[in-house]
N, C-alpha and C positions, 0 to 999 in steps of 0.2 A: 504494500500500500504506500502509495507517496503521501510526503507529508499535506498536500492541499487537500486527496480525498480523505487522511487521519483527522482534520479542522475541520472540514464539511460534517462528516461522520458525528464526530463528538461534540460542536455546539449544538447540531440536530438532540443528541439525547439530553445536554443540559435543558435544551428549551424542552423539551419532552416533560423531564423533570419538573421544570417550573409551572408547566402549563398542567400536568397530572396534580399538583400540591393544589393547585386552584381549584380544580374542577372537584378532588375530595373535600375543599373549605366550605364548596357551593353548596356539594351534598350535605352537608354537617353531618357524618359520620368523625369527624376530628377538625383541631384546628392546627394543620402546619403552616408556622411561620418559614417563609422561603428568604432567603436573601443571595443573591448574586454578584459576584465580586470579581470580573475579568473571571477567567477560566475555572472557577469555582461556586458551588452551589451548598450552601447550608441550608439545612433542612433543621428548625427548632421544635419539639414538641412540646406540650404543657409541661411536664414535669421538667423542662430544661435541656432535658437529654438532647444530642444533636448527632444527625448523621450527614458526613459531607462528602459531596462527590465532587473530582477536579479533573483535571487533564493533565497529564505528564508530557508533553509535547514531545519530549527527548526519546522514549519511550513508544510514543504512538500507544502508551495508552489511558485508560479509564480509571481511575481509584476510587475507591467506597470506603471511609470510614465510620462504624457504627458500634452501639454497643458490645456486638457478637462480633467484633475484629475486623479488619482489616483485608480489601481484597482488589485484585487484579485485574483490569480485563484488557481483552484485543478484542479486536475486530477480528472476527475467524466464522466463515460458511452462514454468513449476512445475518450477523448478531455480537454484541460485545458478549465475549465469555472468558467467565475465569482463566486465567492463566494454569493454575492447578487444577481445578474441578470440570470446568468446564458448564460451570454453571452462566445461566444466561442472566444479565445484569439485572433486568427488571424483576425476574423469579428472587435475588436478593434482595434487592431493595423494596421490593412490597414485603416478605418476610422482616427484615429487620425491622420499617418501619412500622409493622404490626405491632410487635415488640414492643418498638418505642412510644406507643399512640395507646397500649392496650387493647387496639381494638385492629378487625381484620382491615386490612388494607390494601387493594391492590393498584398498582402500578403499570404503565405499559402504553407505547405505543398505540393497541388496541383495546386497552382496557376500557 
């Protein structure tokens, strides 16, 4: 992947991000506070707790920090996935953010 399609790629999922926190506020199943900060996306729950996701541009790729650790992704067969697991980013990040919200959560392009 060149770096122009790795930056098309990964602001697509931060704005994804941003725009799924919304569309959960609208439902009022929870209330996440989003904030955006160049290549970085914080995600605040009630209780404080915070999961961020950024971009490693050096890298090409995706990072998720959350309660439940620390994780990886590439772009690999037209989805960000784990580097170790092979887990697809959005199946993470609605799990942790469940977590962090207490309540279920889900995430996603097509969610």
């Amino acid at each position: 992947m060149t770096e122009l399609e790795y930056l098309d790629r990964a602001e697509a999922l931060l704005a994804t991000v941003e725009t799924e926190c919304d569309r959960i506020n609208e439902s009022g199943q929870t209330d996440i506070d989003n904030q955006r900060v160049g290549g970085m996306v914080t995600l605040v729950f009630d209780d404080r707790s915070q999961i961020v996701v950024n971009l490693q541009k050096p890298l090409l790729e995706v990072w998720l920090a959350a309660r439940s650790g620390g994780y990886h992704y590439r772009w690999q067969d037209g989805a960000w996935r784990d580097t170790k697991t092979g887990e697809e980013f959005y199946v993470r990040l609605s799990l942790s953010a469940s977590e962090h919200a207490g309540v279920p959560l889900s995430f996603g392009a097509a969610a």
